[in-house]
mmCIF file of the C-alpha atoms, coordinates in Angstrom:
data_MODEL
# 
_entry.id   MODEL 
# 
loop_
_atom_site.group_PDB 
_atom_site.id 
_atom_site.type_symbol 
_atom_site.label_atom_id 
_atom_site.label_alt_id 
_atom_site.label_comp_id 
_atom_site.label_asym_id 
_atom_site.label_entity_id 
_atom_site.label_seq_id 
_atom_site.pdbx_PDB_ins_code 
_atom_site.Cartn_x 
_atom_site.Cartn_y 
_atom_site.Cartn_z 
_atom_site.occupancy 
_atom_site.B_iso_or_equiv 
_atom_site.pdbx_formal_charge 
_atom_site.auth_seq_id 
_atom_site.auth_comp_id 
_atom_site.auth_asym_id 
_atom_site.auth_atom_id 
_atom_site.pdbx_PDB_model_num 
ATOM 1  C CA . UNK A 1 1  ? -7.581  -2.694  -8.648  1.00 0.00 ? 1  UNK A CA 1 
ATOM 2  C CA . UNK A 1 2  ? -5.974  -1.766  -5.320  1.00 0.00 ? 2  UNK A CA 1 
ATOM 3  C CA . UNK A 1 3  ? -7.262  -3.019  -2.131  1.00 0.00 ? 3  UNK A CA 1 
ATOM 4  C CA . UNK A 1 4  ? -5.962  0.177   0.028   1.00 0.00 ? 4  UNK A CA 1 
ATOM 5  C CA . UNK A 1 5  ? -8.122  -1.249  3.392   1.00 0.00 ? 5  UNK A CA 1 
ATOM 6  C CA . UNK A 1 6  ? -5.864  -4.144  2.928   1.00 0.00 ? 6  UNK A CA 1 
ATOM 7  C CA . UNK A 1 7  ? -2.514  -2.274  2.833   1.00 0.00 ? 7  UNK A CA 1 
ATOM 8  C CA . UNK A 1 8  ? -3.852  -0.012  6.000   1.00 0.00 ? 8  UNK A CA 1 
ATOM 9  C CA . UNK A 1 9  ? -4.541  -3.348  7.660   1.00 0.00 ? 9  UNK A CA 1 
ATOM 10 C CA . UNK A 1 10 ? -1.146  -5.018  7.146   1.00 0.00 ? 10 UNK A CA 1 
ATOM 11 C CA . UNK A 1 11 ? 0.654   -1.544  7.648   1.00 0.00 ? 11 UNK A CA 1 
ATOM 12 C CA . UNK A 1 12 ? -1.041  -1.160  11.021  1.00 0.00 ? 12 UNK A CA 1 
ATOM 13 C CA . UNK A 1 13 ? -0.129  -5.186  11.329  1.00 0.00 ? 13 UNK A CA 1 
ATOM 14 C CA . UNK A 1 14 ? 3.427   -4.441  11.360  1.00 0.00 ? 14 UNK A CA 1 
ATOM 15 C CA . UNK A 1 15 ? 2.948   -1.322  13.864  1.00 0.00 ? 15 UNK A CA 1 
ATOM 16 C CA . UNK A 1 16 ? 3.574   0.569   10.772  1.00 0.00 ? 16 UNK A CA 1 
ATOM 17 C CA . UNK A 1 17 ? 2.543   4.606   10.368  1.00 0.00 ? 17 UNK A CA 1 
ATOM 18 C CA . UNK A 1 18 ? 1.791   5.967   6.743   1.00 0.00 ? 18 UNK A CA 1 
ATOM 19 C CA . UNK A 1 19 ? 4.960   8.456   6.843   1.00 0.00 ? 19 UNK A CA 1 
ATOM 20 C CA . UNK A 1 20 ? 7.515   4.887   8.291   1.00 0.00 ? 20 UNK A CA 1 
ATOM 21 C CA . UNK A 1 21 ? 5.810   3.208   4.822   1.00 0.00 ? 21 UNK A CA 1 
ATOM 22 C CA . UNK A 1 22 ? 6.427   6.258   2.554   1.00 0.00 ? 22 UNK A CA 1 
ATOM 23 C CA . UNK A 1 23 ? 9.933   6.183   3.591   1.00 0.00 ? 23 UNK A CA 1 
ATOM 24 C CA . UNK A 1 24 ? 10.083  2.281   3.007   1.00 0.00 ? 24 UNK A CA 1 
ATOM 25 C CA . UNK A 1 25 ? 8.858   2.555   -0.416  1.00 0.00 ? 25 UNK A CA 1 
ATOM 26 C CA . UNK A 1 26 ? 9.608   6.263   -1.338  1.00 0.00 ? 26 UNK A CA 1 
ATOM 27 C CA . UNK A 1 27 ? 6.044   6.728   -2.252  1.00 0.00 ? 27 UNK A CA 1 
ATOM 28 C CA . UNK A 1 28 ? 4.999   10.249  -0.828  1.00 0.00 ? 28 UNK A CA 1 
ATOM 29 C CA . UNK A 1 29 ? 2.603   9.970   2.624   1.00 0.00 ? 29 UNK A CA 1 
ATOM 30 C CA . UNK A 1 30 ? -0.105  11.573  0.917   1.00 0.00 ? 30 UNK A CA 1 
ATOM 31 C CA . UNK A 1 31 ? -0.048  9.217   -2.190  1.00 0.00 ? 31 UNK A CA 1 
ATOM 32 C CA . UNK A 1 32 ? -0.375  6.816   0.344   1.00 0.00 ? 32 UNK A CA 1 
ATOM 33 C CA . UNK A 1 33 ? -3.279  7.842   2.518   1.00 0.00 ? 33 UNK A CA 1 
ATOM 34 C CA . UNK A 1 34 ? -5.336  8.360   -0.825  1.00 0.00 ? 34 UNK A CA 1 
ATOM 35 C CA . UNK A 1 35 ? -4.723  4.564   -1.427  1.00 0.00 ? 35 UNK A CA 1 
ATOM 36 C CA . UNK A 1 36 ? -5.631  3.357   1.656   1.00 0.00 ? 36 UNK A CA 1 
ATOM 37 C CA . UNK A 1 37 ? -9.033  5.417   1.062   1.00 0.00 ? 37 UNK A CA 1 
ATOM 38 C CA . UNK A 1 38 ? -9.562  4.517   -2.000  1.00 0.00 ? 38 UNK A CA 1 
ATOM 39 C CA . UNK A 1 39 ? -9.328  7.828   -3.649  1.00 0.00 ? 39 UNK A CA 1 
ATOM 40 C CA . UNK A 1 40 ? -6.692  6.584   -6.169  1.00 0.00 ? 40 UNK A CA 1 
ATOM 41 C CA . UNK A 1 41 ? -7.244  2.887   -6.962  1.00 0.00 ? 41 UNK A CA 1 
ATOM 42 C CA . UNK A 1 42 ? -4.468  2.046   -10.075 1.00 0.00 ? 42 UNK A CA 1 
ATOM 43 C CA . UNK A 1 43 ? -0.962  2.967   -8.982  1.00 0.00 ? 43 UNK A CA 1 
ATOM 44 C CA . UNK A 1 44 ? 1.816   2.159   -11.700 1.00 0.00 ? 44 UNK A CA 1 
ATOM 45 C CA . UNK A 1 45 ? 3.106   -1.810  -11.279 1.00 0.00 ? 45 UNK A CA 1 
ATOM 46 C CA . UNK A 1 46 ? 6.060   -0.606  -9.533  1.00 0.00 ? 46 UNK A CA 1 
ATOM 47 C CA . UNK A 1 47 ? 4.445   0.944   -6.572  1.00 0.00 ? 47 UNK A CA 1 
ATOM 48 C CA . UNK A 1 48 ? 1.997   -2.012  -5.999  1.00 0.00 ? 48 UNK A CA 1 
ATOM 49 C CA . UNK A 1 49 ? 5.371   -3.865  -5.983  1.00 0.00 ? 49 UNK A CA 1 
ATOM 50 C CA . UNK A 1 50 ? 7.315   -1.421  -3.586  1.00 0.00 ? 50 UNK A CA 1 
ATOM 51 C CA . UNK A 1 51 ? 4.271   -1.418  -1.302  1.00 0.00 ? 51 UNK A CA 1 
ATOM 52 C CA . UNK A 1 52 ? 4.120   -5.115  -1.294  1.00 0.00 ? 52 UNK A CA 1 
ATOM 53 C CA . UNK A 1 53 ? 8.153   -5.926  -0.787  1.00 0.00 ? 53 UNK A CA 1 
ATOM 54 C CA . UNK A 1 54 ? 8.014   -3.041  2.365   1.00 0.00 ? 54 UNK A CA 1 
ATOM 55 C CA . UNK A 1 55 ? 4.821   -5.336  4.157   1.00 0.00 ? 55 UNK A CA 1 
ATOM 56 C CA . UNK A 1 56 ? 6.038   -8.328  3.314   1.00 0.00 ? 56 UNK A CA 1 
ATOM 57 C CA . UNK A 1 57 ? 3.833   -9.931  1.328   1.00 0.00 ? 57 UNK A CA 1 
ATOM 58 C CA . UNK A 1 58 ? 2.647   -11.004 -2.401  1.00 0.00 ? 58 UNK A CA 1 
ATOM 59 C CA . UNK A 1 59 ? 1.701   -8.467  -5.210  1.00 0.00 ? 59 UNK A CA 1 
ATOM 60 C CA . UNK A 1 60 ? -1.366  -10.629 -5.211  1.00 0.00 ? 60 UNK A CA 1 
ATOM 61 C CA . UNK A 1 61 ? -2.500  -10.255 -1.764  1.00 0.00 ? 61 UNK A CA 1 
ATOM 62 C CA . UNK A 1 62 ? -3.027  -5.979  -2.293  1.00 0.00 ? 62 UNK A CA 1 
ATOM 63 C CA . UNK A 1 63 ? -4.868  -6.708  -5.394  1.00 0.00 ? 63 UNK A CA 1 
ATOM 64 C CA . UNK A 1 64 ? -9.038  -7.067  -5.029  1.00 0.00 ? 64 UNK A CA 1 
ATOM 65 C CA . UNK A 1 65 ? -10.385 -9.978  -5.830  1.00 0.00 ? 65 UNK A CA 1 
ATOM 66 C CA . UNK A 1 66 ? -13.527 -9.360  -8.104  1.00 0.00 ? 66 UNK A CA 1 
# 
């Protein structure tokens, strides 16, 4: 599952706004926000991955650790 609090944190990190990462990852802003809250919590593989390459960091690090 998704950690979307983590990918707000590390996109406000980077100074990043949710329509600067949509156009990083070409991932609509509003599929975004709805991660970050939570509301959808099992994107396809590829957009974890896009997500992850546009904050710099490991597939691993977006994924919550149960």
């Amino acid at each position: 599952m998704l950690n979307g609090r983590k990918i707000r944190e590390l996109r406000t990190l980077k100074g990043y706004t949710t329509l600067d990462l949509s156009k990083f990852t070409n991932i609509s802003k509003s599929y975004l926000e709805e991660l970050e809250r939570g509301d959808k919590k099992n994107p396809s593989f590829n957009k974890v991955v896009y997500i992850a390459d546009a904050l710099g960091v490991k597939v691993d690090e977006l994924i919550l650790k149960v």
